[in-house]
C-alpha distance (Angstrom), angle and dihedral (degrees) to the residues before:
residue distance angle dihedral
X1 . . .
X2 3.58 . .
X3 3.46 127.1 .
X4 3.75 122.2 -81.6
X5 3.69 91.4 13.0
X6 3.74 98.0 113.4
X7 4.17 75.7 54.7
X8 3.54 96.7 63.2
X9 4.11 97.1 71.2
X10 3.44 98.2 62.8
X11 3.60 129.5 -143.9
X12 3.61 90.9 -56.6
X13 4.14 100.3 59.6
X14 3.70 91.5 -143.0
X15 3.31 127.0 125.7
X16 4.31 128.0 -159.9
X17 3.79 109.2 -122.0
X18 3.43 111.2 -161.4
X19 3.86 112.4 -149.4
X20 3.94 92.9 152.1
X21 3.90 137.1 54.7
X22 3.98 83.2 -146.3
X23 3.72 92.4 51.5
X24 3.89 95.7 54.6
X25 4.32 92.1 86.5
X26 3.82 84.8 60.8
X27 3.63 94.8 48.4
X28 3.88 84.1 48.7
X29 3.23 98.5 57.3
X30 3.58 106.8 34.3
X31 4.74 119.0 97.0
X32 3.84 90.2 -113.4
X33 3.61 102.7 117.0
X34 4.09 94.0 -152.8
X35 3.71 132.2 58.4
X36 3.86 123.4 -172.0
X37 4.47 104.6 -150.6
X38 3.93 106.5 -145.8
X39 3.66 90.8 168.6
X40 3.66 140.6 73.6
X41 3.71 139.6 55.4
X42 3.99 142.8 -131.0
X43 4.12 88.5 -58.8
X44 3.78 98.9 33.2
X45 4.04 105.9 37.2
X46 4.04 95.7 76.1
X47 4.10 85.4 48.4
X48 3.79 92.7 52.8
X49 4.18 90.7 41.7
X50 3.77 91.4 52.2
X51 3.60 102.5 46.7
X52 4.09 91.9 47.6
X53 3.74 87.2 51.3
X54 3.73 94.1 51.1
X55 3.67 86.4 49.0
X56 4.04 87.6 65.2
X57 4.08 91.3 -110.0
X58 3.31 127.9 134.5
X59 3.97 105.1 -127.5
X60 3.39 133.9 -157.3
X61 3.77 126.0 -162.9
X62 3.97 124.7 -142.8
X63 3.35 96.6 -143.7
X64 3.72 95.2 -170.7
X65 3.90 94.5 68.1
X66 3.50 88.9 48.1
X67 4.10 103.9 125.0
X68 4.24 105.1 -139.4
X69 3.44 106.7 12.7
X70 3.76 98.1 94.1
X71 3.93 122.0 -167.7
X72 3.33 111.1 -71.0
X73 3.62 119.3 121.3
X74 3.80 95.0 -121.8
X75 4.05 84.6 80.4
X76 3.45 88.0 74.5
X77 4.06 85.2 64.1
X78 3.16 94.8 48.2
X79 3.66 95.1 52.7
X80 2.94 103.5 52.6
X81 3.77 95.7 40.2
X82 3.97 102.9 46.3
X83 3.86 102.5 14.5
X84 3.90 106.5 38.9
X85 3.80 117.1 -162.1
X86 3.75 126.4 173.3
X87 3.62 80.1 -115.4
X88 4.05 150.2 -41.6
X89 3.74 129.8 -99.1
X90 4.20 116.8 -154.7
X91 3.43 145.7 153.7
X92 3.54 87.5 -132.4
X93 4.09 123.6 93.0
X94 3.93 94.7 -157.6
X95 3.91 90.5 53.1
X96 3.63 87.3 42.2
X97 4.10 97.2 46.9
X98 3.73 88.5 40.5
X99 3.83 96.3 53.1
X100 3.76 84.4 59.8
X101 4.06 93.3 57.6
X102 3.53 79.8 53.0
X103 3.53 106.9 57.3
X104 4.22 100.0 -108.2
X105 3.43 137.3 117.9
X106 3.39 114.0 -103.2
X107 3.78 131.1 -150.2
X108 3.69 128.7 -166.6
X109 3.51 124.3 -146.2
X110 3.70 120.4 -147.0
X111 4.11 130.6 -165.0
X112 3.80 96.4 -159.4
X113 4.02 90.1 -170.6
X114 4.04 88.3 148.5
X115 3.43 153.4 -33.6
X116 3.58 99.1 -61.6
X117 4.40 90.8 48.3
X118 3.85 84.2 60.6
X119 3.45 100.2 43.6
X120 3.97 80.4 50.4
X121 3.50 91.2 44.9
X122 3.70 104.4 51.1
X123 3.84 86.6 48.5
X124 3.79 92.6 58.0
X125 4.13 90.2 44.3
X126 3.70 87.6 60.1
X127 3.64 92.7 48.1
X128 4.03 96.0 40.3
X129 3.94 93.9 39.1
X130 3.50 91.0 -154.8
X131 3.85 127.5 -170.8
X132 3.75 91.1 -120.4
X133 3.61 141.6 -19.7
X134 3.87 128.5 -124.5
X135 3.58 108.1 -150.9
X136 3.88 122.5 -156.8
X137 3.26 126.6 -117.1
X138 3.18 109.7 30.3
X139 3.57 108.8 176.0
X140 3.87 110.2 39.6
X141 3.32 100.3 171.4
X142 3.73 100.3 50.5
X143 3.35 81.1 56.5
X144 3.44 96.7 52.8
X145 4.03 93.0 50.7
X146 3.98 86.4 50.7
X147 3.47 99.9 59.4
X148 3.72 92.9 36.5
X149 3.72 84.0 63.9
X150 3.70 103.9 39.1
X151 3.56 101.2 39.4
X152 3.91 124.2 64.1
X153 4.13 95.7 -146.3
X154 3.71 130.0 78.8
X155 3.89 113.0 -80.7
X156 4.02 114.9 -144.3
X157 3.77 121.3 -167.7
X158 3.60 109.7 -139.9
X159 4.11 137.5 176.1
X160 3.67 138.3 35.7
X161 3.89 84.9 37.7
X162 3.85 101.8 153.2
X163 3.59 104.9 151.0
X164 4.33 151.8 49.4
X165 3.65 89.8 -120.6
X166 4.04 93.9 39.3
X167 4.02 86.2 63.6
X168 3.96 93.9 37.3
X169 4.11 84.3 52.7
X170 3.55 88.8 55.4
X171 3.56 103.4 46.6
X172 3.71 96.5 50.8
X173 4.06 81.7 50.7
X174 3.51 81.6 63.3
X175 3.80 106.5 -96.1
X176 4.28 104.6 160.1
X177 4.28 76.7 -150.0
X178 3.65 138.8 -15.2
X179 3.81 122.0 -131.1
X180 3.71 123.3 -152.6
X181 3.88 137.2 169.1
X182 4.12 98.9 -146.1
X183 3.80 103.4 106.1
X184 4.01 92.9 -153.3
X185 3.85 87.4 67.6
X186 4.09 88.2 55.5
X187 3.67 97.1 76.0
């Protein structure tokens, strides 16, 4: 990880992710010292970058929901060049390893969906080296209790199940079972 970055959250941990145009004033004006842009496109992007940096905050670019830049590793260029972000977040280890080259941050994003994502996913870290990793979900079990309460069928928490307590945690979230594929936790 590169250094400082564990100083860029703040006291708080938390972290602005901007899923909105509308909701980029609020992330403005909020303490957190980070925001995470998940909006914008080719026109828009450098806009959104500019006026989180004058607002003191450290920004960081999802490159992947970026409307017109495409996939080519070139973007990363041109990111860094024209738009200038602390740094980029993607699912993607080329964008990721060619931020790098490029002098930005780069942040990793992860769909842990079961054992054989994270296998998958801690292969690619070690390829990409990011600086960190953002790893989705993050909150299972409030998951868990929302669809329990939403939905009128029975709700069973399954993958990355690797321990006793891991199933009791997502029973008293509400699971009506929990599936998992590690035989020791059959018996």
């Amino acid at each position: 990880m590169a250094q400082g970055l564990y100083d860029y959250w703040g006291p708080d941990r938390r972290v602005a992710a901007v899923r909105k145009s509308e909701d980029l004033p609020a992330a403005l004006r909020n303490s957190w010292p980070v925001v995470f842009l998940l909006i914008g496109d080719l026109f828009t992007a450098e806009r959104y970058v500019a006026e989180t940096l004058r607002a003191g905050k450290k920004v960081f670019l999802h490159v992947d929901f970026i409307a017109g830049l495409g996939g080519d590793p070139i973007v990363i260029k041109y990111i860094a060049e024209r738009i200038k972000p602390t740094g980029i977040i993607s699912t993607k280890s080329h964008f990721v390893k060619n931020a790098k080259k490029h002098g930005l941050l780069a942040i990793q994003r992860l769909f842990i969906i079961d054992t054989s994502a994270l296998e998958q996913g801690i292969h690619n870290i070690r390829q990409s080296e990011p600086d960190a990793i953002e790893i989705m979900p993050g909150l299972l079990t409030r998951v868990i209790s929302e669809l329990r309460d939403n939905v009128p069928i029975p709700v069973i928490a399954g993958g990355l199940i690797k321990e006793q307590a891991e199933i009791d945690i997502a029973l008293e979230a509400g699971a009506s079972a929990v599936s998992m594929g590690n035989r020791l936790l059959w018996t």
